[in-house]
N, C-alpha and C positions, 0 to 999 in steps of 0.2 A: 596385194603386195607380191612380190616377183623375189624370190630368195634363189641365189646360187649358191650352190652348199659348196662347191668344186671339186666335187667327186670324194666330198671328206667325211666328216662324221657328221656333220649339219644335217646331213641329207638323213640320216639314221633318228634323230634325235625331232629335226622343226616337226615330222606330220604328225607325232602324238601331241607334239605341244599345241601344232597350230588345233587340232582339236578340240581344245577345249575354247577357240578364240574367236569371237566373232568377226574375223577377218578370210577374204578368200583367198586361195592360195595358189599363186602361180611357182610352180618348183622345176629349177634349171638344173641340172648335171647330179642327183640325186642319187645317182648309185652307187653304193660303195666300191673303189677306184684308185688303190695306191700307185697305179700307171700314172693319172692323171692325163687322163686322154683327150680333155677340151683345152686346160691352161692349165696351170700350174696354181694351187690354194692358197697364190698370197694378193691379198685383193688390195695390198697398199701398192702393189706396181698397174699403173693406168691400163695397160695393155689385158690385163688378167678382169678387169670389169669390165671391158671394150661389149663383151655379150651380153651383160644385163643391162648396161645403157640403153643396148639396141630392144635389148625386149622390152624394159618399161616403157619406151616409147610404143612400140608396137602394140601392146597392150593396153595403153593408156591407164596404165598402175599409179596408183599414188607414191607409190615410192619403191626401192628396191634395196635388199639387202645382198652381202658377199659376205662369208664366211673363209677363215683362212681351214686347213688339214683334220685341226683338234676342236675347230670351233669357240678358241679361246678370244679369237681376233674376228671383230664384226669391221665394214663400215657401210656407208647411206649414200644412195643416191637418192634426188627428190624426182619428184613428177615430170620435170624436164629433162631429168637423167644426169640432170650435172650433180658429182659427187661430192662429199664432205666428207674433209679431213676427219680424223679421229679428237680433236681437240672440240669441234663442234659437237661432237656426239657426246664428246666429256662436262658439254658446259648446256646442253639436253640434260641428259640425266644428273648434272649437280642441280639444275633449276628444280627437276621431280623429285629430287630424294630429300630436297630441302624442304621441301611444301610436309613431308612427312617427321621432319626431326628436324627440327629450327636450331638454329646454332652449333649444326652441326661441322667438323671437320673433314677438308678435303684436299687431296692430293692433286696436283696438275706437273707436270716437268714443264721445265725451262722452255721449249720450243711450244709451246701453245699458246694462240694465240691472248693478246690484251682482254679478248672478252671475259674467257675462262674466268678469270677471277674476278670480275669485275659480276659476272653473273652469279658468282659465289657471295660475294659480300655483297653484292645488292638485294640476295635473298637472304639476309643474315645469318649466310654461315665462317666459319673459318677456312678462307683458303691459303696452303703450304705450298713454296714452288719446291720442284722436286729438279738433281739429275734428272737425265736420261738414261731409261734403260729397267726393266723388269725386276733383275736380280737387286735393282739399289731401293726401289720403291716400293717393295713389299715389307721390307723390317720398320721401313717407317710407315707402314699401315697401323703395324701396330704398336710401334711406339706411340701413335699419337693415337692410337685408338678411331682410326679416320671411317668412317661408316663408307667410303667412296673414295677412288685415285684412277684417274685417267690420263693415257699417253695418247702422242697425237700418230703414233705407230695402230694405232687400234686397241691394245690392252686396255681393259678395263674391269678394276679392284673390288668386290663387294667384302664389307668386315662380315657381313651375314651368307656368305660364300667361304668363310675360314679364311679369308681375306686373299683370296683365291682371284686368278682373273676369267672372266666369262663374256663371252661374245653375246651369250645367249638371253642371260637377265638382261644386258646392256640392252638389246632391241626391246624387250619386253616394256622395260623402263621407258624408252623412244617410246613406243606406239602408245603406251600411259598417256604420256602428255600431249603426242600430238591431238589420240580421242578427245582428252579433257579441253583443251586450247581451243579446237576444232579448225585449223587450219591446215590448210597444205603444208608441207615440211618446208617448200620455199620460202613463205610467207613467215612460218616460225623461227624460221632461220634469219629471215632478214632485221626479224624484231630484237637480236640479241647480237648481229655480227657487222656493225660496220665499216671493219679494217678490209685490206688488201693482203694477199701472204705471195711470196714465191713458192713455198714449198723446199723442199731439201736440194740443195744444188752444191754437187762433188765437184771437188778439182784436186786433182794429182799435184800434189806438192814434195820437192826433195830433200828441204831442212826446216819441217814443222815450227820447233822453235822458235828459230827465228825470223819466222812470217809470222807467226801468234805476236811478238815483239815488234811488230815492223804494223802491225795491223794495230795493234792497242795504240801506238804510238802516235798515227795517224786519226785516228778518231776518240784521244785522249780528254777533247772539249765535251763529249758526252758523260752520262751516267755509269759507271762501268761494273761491272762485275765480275768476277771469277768462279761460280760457283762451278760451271763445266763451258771448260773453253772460257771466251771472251764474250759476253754480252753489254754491249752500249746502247742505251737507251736514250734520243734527245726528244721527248716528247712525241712530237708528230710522226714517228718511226722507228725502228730499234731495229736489231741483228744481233745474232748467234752464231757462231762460229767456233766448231770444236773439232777435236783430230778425231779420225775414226780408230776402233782399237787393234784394228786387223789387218789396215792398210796405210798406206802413206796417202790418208786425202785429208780434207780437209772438209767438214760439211756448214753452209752454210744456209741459215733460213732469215730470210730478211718480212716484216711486216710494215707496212704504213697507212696513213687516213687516206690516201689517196692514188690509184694509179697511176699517176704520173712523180710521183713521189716515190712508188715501188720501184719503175721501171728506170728513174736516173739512178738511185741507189742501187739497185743491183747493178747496173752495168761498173758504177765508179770501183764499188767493191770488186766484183769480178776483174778486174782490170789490177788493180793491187792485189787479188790473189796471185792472180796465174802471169802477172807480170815479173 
C-alpha cells in the first residue's frame, strides 16, 4: 500500500501503526512539513493525489491512500489508481462495522451516493441522511447514538472515537475488509456501486434565491426535498443542488444508473444554472 501523508501528521503517526500490520509500506511525502513542499494536504482536490496515482501505478500497489494536514480526512485509490469518493469509503466501512453490531445506526449526508444506504440497510443496519458539513453531523452522532457517519468530503465519525472524525481507523476499517473479502478494492468496489456520479460542479450565480426557485420549479415532476438546498429524485437519477456558505455559488452533484443519463443531465441542469 502507497500512503501520502502530504507532509502532515500521517506521515508521524502510519509507520508505528503500520507496524504492527501485515502490510508493506510504501511512504510518500513523510516528513513533517507545514511549507507543504510537494501539494497542499487536501487529497479531495484531483490535482493533490496526481503523485500517488502515479506511484500506485509504478509500484503496482494494491491500492493507495492520501491523508489531509491532521489526518482527519483519508480517501482511496484502487490498484488502477483510479480514485474513490469518500461516500464509497463511507459505504466500506458501514458494510465492516455492520458485520461487527447488526442493527446498528449510521450517518451519511445528502450528497453520497444511492449505494451508501442501500449498503446500510442491506446489512441491517439503520441508515440517517445527514446535512452537509462536519459541524451539523457530529451532535447527531450522538443524538442517535450512531456507532458510524461518513461525508463524501472524507470525514469519517467513530462513537468509539468520542465520536470524533479519523482518517486513520477509516483505512484500518478499509483494509479489514478488503483482507476478509479478499479482493482487489476495484473488484470490491464494483460489488456495492453501480451508479454514475459528476462529483461537485460550482457555478457563480448572482440571485441564489431565485435560481433555487426557478430550479425547483423546473424539475417539480420529481421527488423533492429541502433538507439542504434542493434535492429531486426521479428514480433512474437524482441532483443536489445547494448554495455555498461563503460564496455566491451554487454547488451541484448529480448521480444516475447510467452514463449517458449523467452526461444529458448534467449538461440540461448546467445550462438552467448558469443560464
Amino acid at each position: 500500500i502507497v500512503i501520502d501523508a502530504g507532509n502532515g501528521m500521517a506521515g508521524n503517526i502510519i509507520p508505528k501503526l503500520f507496524s504492527h500490520l501485515r502490510c508493506d509500506l510504501i511512504p510518500m511525502f513523510f516528513e513533517l512539513d507545514g511549507s507543504f513542499p510537494h501539494h497542499l494536504a487536501s487529497p479531495i482536490e484531483p490535482e493533490n493525489i496526481a503523485p500517488l496515482r502515479e506511484r500506485v501505478l509504478a509500484e503496482k500497489a494494491d491500492l493507495g491512500a492520501a491523508f489531509d494536514g491532521d489526518a482527519d480526512r483519508m480517501f482511496l485509490v484502487d490498484e488502477k489508481a483510479q480514485p474513490l469518493g469518500g461516500d464509497m469509503i463511507t459505504a466500506m466501512v458501514a458494510k465492516n462495522l455492520l458485520k461487527k453490531e447488526k442493527g446498528a445506526t449510521i450517518l451519511y449526508n445528502l450528497i453520497c451516493s444511492k449505494a451508501v444506504p442501500q449498503i446500510i440497510e442491506g446489512s441491517g443496519g439503520r441508515a440517517i441522511r445527514t446535512r452537509v458539513g462536519h459541524a451539523l453531523i457530529k451532535p447527531l452522532m450522538k443524538k442517535h447514538n450512531a456507532v458510524f457517519g461518513g461525508e463524501h468530503s472524507g470525514h469519517f465519525y467513530f462513537r468509539n472515537n468520542w465520536f470524533a472524525d479519523s482518517g486513520l481507523i477509516a483505512l484500518l476499517v478499509c483494509l479489514e475488509l478488503i483482507s476478509e473479502e479478499d479482493k482487489l478494492l476495484s473488484a470490491l468496489i464494483r460489488s456495492i456501486d453501480p451508479y454514475f456520479r459528476t462529483g461537485e460542479i460550482n457555478s457563480r450565480v448572482d440571485d441564489i434565491p431565485k435560481k433555487l426557485k426557478e430550479i425547483e420549479k423546473h424539475y417539480s415532476f420529481g421527488k423533492i426535498d429541502r433538507l439542504d438546498g434542493i434535492t429531486a429524485d426521479f428514480g433512474d437519477w437524482w441532483f443536489n443542488v445547494r448554495p455555498s456558505n461563503t460564496e455566491p455559488l451554487l454547488r451541484l452533484n448529480i448521480e444516475a444508473n447510467t452514463k449517458e443519463k449523467l452526461e444529458k443531465k448534467k449538461q440540461e441542469l448546467l445550462k438552467l444554472i448558469r443560464g
